[in-house]
C-alpha positions in Angstrom: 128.5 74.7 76.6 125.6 72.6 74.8 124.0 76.0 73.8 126.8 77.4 72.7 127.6 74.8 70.5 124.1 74.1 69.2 124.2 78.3 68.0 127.8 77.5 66.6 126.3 75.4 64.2 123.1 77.5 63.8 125.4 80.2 63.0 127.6 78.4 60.5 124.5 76.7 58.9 122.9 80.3 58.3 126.2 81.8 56.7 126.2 78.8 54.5 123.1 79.5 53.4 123.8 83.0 53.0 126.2 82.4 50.8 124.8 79.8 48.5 122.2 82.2 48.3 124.8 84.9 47.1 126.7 82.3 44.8 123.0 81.8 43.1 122.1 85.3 42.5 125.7 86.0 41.5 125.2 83.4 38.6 122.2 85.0 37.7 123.8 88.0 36.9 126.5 86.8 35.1 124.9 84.1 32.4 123.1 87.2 30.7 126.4 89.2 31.0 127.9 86.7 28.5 126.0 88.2 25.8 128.2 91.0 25.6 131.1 88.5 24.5 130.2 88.3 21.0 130.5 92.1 20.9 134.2 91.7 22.7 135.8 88.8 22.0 139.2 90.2 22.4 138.6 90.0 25.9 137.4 86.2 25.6 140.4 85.3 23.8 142.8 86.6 26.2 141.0 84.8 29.1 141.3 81.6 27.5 144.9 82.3 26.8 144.8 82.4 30.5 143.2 80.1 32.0 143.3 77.3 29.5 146.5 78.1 27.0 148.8 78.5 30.1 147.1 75.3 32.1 148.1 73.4 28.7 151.7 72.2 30.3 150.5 70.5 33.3 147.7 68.9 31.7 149.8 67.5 28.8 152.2 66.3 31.1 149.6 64.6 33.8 147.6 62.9 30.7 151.0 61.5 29.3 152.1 59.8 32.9 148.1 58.9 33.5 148.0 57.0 30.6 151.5 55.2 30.8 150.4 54.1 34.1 147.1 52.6 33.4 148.3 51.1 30.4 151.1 49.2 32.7 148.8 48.7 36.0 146.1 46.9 32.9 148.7 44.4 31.6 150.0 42.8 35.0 146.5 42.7 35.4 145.2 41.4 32.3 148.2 39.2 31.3 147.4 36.1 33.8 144.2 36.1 32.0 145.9 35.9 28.5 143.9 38.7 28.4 146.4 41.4 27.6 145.2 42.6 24.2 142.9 44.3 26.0 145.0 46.6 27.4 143.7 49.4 25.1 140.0 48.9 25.9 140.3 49.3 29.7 142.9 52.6 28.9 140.3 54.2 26.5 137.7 53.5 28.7 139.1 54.5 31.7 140.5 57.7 30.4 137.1 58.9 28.2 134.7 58.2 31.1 136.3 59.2 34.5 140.1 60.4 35.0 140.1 62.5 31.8 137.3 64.8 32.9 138.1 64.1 36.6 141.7 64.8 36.7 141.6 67.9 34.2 138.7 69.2 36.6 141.1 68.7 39.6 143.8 70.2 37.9 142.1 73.0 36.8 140.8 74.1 39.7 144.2 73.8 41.5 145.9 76.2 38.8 143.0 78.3 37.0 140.6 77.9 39.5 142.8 79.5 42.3 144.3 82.0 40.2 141.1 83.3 39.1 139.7 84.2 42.2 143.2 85.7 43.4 143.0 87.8 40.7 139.2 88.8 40.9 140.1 89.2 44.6 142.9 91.3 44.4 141.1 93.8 42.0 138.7 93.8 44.7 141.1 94.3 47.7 142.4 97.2 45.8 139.3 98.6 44.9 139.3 98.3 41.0 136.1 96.9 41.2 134.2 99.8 43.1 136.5 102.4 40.6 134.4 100.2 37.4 131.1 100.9 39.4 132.0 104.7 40.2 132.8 105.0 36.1 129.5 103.3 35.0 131.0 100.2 34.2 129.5 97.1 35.3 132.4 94.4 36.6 130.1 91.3 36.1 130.4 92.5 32.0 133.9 93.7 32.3 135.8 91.2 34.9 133.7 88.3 35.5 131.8 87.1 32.3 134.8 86.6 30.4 136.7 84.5 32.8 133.7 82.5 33.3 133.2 81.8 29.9 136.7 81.6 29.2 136.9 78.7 31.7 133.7 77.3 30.4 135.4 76.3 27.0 138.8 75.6 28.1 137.9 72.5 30.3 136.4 70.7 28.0 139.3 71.3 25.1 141.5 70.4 28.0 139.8 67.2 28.8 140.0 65.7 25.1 144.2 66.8 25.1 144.1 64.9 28.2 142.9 62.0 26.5 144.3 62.1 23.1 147.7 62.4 25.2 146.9 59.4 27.8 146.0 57.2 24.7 149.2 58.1 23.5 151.2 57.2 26.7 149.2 54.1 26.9 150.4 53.3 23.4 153.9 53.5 24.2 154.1 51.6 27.0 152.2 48.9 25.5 153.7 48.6 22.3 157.1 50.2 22.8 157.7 49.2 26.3 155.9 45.7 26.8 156.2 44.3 23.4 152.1 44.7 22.6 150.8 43.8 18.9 150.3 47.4 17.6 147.1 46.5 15.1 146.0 44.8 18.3 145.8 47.7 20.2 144.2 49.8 18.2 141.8 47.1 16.7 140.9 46.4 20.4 139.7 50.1 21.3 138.1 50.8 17.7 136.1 47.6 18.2 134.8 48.0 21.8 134.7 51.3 22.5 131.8 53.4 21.1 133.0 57.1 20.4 129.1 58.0 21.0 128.5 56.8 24.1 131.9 57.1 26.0 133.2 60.1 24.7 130.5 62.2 24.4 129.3 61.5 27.7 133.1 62.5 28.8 132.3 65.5 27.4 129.2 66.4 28.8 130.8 65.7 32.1 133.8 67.9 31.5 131.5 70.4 30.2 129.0 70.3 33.8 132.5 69.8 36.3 134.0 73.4 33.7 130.8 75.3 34.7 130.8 74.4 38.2 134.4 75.0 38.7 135.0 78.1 37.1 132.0 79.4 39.0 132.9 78.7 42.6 136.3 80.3 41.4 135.0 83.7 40.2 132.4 83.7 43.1 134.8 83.8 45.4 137.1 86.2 44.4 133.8 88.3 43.5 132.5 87.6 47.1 136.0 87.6 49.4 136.7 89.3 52.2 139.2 92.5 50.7 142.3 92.2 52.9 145.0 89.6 52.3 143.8 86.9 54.6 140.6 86.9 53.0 142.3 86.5 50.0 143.9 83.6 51.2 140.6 81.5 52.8 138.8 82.8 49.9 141.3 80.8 47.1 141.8 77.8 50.0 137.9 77.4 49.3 138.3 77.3 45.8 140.3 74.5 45.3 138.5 72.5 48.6 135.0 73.1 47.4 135.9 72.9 43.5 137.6 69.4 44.0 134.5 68.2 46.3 131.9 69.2 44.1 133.4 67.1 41.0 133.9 64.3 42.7 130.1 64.5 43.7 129.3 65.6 40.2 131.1 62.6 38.9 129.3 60.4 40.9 125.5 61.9 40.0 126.9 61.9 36.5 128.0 58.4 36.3 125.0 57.0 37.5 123.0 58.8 35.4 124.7 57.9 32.2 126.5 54.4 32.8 124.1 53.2 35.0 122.1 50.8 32.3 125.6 49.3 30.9 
């Protein structure tokens, strides 16, 4: 029973590297596929109507509550330190360095992410993609490049409405709700916070956790299994192995660019 286990996990260990191998070569051919975007970019636009136009909703909606919460969780802990005109600093803060890009990564790969590779898997379970092939038409140009540059843009636009629309939310509660000095609070972030640092470096993460996603989406509708429980463990793994590999991103990330402050 030892052995058996022991060449279990051999087994597993190989077909993970198999298909990291696969994922890698599979990138590979779709960067330079992306050229042929600035010669169709009707078919760019209508991916990111997609996958970032029609993920708009539940990202307005999760900033707005995200932000209303932080702002009130910050004052009952801020205001037994007389401390409460702060409020706006740790809000900003919070929102342009981690949950903005987190939580829009999350939430993209929950509602993009898995509809991508459904619908990159289902063209394969029905054979579309071999009909592109048989007509001399390659489906990394036609299929995949555009979604994958589509998601590309669309997380980081997603990520600054996610925190344009928490600040907001914070704002209300603050001011509206608690009774916060409204100069105060905006005084508060424009002093402290440094546009620069924290928000570009939002950015950048948003931009790395948008690549990764978007990849590990069209990967594995590009490299399921073609029946419809394949289809099913193959958009399973998108959102498990998206939502794992930006909250290890984050981390690297974080460390890299915070980790002199």
């Amino acid at each position: 029973m030892l052995l058996d286990y022991i060449q279990s996990l051999g087994r597993q260990a190989l077909s993970a590297l198999q298909r990291l191998g696969r994922g890698n070569l599979f990138l590979l051919q779709t960067i330079p596929a992306m050229r042929g975007m600035l010669f169709r970019p009707g078919l760019l636009i209508r991916q990111m109507f997609s996958v970032g136009v029609q993920t708009l909703l539940i990202i307005v909606v999760a900033g707005l509550f995200v932000g209303m919460v932080i702002a009130l969780q910050s004052y009952y802990a801020l205001v037994d330190f007389g401390a409460e005109d702060s409020v706006s600093v740790m809000v900003v803060l919070s929102l342009f360095r981690e949950l903005s890009p987190v939580v829009t990564a999350l939430l993209f790969a929950g509602r993009a992410g898995s509809a991508l590779t459904a619908e990159i898997g289902l063209m394969k379970a029905t054979e579309q993609l071999s009909g592109m092939e048989m007509m001399a038409v390659n489906p990394i140009e036609r299929v995949i490049a555009p979604r994958f540059l589509a998601g590309f843009i669309s997380l980081p636009l997603l990520t600054a409405i996610f925190s344009a629309v928490g600040v907001v939310g914070a704002y209300l509660v603050a001011v509206e709700l608690l009774g916060l000095d409204a100069g105060a609070f905006w005084s508060q972030a424009k002093a402290k916070v440094d546009l620069y640092h924290d928000l570009f470096n939002g950015m950048i993460k948003s931009a790395v956790f948008g690549f990764v996603v978007v990849w590990i989406a069209v990967f594995e509708g590009y490299d399921c299994v073609p029946t419809s429980d394949g289809l099913g463990r193959a958009t399973t793994r998108t959102v498990v192995h998206s939502s794992l590999a930006v909250l290890g991103l984050d981390f690297v990330l974080t460390a890299l660019m915070f980790g002199d402050d």
